[in-house]
matplotlib code that plots the C-alpha trace (Angstrom):
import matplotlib.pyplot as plt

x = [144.4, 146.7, 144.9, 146.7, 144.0, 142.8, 139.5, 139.0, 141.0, 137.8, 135.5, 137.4, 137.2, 134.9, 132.4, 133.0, 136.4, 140.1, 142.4, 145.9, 148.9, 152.4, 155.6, 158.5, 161.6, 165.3, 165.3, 161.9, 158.4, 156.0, 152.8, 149.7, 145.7, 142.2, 139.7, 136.4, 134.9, 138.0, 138.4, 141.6, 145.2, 146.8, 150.2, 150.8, 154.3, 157.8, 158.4, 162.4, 163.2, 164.4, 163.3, 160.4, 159.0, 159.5, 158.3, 155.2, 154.2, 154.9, 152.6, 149.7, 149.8, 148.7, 146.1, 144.6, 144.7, 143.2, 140.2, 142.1, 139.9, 142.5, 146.4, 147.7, 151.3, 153.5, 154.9, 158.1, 157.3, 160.4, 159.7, 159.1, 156.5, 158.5, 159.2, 162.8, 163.7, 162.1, 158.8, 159.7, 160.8, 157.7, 155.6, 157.2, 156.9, 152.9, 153.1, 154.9, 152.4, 148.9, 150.2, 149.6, 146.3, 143.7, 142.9, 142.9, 146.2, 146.6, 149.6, 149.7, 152.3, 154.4, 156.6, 157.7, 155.3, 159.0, 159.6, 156.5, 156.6, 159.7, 158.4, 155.3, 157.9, 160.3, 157.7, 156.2, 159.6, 160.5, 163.9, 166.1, 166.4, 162.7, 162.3, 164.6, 161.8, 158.7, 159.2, 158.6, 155.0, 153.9, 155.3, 152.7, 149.9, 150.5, 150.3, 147.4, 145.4, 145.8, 144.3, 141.6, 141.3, 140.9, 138.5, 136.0, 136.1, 135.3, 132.4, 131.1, 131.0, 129.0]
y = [-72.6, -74.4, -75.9, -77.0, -78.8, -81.9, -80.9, -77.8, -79.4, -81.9, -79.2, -77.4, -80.9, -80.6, -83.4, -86.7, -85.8, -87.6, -86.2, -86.7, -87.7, -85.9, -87.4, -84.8, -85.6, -84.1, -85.7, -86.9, -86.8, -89.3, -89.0, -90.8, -90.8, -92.0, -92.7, -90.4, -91.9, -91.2, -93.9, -96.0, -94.4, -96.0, -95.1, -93.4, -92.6, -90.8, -87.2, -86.4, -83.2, -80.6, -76.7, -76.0, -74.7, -77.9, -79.5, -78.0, -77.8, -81.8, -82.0, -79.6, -81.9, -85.0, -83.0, -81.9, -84.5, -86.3, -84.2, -84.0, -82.1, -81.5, -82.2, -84.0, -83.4, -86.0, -83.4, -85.2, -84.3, -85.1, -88.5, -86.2, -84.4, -81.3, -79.6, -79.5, -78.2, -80.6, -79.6, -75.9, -77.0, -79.0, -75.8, -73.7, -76.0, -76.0, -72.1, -71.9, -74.5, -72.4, -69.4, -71.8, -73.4, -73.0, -76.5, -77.4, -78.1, -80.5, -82.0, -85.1, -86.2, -89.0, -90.2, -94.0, -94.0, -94.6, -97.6, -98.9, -98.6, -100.4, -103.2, -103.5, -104.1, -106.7, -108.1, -108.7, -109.8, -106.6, -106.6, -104.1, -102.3, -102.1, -100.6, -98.1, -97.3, -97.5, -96.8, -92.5, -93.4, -96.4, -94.0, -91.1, -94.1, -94.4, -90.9, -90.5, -93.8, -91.9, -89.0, -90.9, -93.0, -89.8, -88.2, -91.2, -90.7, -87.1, -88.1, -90.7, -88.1, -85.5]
z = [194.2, 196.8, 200.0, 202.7, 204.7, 202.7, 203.7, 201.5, 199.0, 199.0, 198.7, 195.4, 193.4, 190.5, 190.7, 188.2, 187.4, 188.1, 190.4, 190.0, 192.4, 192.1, 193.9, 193.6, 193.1, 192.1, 189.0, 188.3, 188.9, 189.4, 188.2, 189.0, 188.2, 189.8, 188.3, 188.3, 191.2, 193.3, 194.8, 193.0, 191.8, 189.2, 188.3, 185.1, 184.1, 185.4, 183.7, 183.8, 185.4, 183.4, 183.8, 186.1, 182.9, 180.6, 183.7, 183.5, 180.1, 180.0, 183.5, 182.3, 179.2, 180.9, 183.4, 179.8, 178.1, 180.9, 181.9, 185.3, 187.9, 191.1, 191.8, 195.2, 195.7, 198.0, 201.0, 202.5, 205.8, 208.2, 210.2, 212.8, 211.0, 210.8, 206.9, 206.2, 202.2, 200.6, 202.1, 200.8, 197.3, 197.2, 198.0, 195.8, 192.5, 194.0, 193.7, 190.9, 189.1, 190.6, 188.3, 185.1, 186.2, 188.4, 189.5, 193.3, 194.7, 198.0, 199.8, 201.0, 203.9, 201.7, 204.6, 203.8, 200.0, 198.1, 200.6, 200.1, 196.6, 196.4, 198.9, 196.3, 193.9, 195.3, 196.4, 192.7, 191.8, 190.1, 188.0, 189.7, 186.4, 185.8, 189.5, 188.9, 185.8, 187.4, 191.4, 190.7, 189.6, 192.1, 194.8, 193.1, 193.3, 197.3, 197.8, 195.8, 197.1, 200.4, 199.4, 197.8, 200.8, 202.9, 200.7, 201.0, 205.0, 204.4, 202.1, 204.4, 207.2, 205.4]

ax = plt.figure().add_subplot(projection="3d")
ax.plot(x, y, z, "-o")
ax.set_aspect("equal")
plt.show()
């Protein structure tokens, strides 16, 4: 089921299990896991676009494989907060994806997680090449740690 409010995206998780954090891409997607506490996202890997339904089948894989309890997709949100297509295209793969599982879905405004990602990186004195590589995933961390970082708050006020 797809929640827009991160609040009763909270509320849907399944207790003591990971969540994972997409970022959405043309070409690729990002993928990245907490841990069962929810409270760190660590980057796990960069699936290549192909088909939405290769795309899936390789995603649903991992969530498996994983024991993965919820899904928080990046939304790229406009800078000024408004949803252009990317928003839309990132809703429909969330649609599209709620019709093979029925985990949780959330969004998760991603504005400036791919330039913080890549600051992360040069800043470790990443090889250009292997930014190119890894910068899908780290961006799905950010997005993620957000969430996670959000979701703590929401505990802490119940």
């Amino acid at each position: 089921m797809i929640h827009d409010a991160v609040e009763d995206f909270a509320t849907a998780l399944p207790a003591g299990r990971a969540i994972a954090g997409l970022d959405l891409g043309e070409r690729t997607i990002g993928v990245a896991v907490s841990d069962t506490v929810l409270s760190v996202a660590t980057p796990l890997e960069t699936i290549r676009r192909k088909k939405f339904g290769a795309d899936a089948e390789k995603l649903l894989a991992i969530l498996t494989a994983r024991n993965i309890g919820g899904l928080v997709l990046g939304l790229p949100r406009n800078m000024d907060g408004s949803e252009g297509p990317r928003c839309q295209s990132t809703r429909a793969f969330a649609r599209n994806l709620s019709r093979l599982t029925d985990l949780p879905i959330g969004f998760w405004d991603e504005r400036l997680s791919t330039v913080a990602a890549e600051r992360a990186l040069l800043e470790a004195d990443t090889t250009r090449k292997r930014r190119a590589e890894v910068i899908d995933h780290v961006a799905a961390s950010y997005i993620l740690q957000g969430a996670l970082d959000r979701l703590v708050h929401l505990r802490a006020a119940t």
